[in-house]
C-alpha positions in Angstrom: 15.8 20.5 8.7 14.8 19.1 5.0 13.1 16.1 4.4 15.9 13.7 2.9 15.5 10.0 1.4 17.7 7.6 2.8 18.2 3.6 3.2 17.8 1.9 5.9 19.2 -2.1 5.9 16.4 -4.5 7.5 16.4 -4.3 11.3 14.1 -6.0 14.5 12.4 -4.5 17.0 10.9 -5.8 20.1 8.3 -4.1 22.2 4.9 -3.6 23.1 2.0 -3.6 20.8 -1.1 -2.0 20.4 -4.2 -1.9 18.3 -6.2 1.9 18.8 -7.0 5.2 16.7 -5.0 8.2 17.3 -7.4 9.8 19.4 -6.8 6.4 21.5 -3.2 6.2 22.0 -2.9 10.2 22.2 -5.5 9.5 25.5 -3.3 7.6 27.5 -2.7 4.3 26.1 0.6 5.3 24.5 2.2 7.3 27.8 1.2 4.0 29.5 2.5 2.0 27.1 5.9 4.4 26.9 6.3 4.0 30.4 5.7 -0.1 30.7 8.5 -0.4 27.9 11.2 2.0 29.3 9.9 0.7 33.2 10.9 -2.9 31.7 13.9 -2.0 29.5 16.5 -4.4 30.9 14.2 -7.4 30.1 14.9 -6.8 26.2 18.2 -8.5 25.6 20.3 -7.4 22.7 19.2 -4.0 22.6 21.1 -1.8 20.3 20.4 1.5 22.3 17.8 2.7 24.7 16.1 4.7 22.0 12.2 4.2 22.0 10.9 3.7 18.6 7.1 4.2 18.4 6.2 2.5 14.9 2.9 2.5 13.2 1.6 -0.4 10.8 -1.6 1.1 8.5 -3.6 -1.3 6.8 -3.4 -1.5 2.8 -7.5 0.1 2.1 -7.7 3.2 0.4 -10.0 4.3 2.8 -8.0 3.7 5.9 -8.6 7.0 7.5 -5.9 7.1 11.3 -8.3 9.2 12.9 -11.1 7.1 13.2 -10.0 3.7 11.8 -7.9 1.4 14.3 -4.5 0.3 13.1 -1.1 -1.2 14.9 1.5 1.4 17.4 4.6 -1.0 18.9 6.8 1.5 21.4 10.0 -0.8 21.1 13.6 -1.1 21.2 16.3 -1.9 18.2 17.9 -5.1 19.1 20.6 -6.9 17.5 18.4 -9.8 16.8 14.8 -10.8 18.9 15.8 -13.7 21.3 14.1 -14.4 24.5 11.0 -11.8 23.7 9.8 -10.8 27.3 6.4 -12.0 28.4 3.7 -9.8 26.6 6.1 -7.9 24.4 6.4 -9.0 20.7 9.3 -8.8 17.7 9.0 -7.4 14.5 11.5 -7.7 11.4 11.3 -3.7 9.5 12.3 -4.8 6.1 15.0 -3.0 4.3 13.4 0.2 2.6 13.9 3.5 1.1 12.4 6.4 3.7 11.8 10.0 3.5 13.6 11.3 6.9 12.6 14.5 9.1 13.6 15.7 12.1 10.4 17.3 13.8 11.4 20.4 16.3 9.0 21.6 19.1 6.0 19.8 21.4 5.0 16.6 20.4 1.5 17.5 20.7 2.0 19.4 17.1 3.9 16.4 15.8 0.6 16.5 13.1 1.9 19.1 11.2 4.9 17.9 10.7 3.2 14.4 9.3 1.1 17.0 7.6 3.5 17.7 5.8 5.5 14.8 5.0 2.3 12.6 3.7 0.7 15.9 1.8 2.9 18.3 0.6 6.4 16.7 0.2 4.7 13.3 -1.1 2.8 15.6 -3.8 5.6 17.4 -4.9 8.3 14.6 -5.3 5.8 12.2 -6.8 6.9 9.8 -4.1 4.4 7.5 -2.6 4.4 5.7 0.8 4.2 2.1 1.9 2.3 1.4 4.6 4.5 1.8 7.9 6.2 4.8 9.9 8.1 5.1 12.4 9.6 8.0 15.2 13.2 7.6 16.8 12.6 9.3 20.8 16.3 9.3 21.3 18.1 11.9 24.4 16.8 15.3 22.7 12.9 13.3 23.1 11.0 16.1 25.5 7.3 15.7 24.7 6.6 18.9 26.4 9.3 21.1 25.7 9.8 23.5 22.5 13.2 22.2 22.5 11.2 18.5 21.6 13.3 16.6 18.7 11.8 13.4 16.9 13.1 11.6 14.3 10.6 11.0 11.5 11.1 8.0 8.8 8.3 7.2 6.6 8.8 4.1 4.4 8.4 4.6 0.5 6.8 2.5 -2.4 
């Protein structure tokens, strides 16, 4: 599939959040974190669907590096507005914005390459710049492990 730009109108999640490096949440922390949300699902009221969104906040320094450098993962649900937050999750409001969209095919373990791509390659060559948020839909065809693994990609633009 090609990378497309779309807009998406302002929306709320509501979730559990996270502060760790990728080498952090890939150890553990985000299965754990997967499974407390989707253990707990019917506690988030007004939830649009029972699609996991894993978004990730970056702070605004040039030299943010995700590798080593800490930074913000909420694995949450799209609800209809945040009421009632359960105890530890929190709510976020996801502004309206402009987003390059990709659908990444195959084990989420190279998920990389796909970002790869999008932040390098497809940012370079349609002079496009991002903000400082992403975020991945794990709807039915989610399958970490399996070749047949789809994720929805949606990196907000400047």
């Amino acid at each position: 599939m090609e990378a497309k730009v779309i807009t998406l109108p302002a929306f709320y999640v509501v979730g559990y959040q996270v502060e760790a490096d990728v080498a952090a949440f890939e150890s553990g922390l985000g299965k754990r974190t997967y499974h407390s949300l989707t253990a707990g699902r019917d506690q988030v009221l007004n939830k649009i669907n029972d699609h996991v969104i894993l978004m990730q906040l970056y702070p605004l320094t040039p030299e943010f590096d995700p590798q080593v450098d800490r930074f913000v993962h909420m694995l949450c649900y799209t609800v209809s507005h945040p009421d009632e937050i359960p105890l530890d999750m929190v709510s976020h409001t996801v502004p309206e914005s402009r987003y390059v969209t990709y659908t990444h095919t195959g084990l989420e373990s190279e998920l990389s390459r796909s970002y790869d791509y999008l932040y390098g390659e497809w940012m370079s060559a349609t002079g496009n710049e991002p903000k400082d948020y992403d975020f991945e839909v794990w709807d039915e065809r989610y399958s970490p492990d399996s070749l047949d693994n789809e994720i929805e990609m949606f990196i907000a633009l400047k």
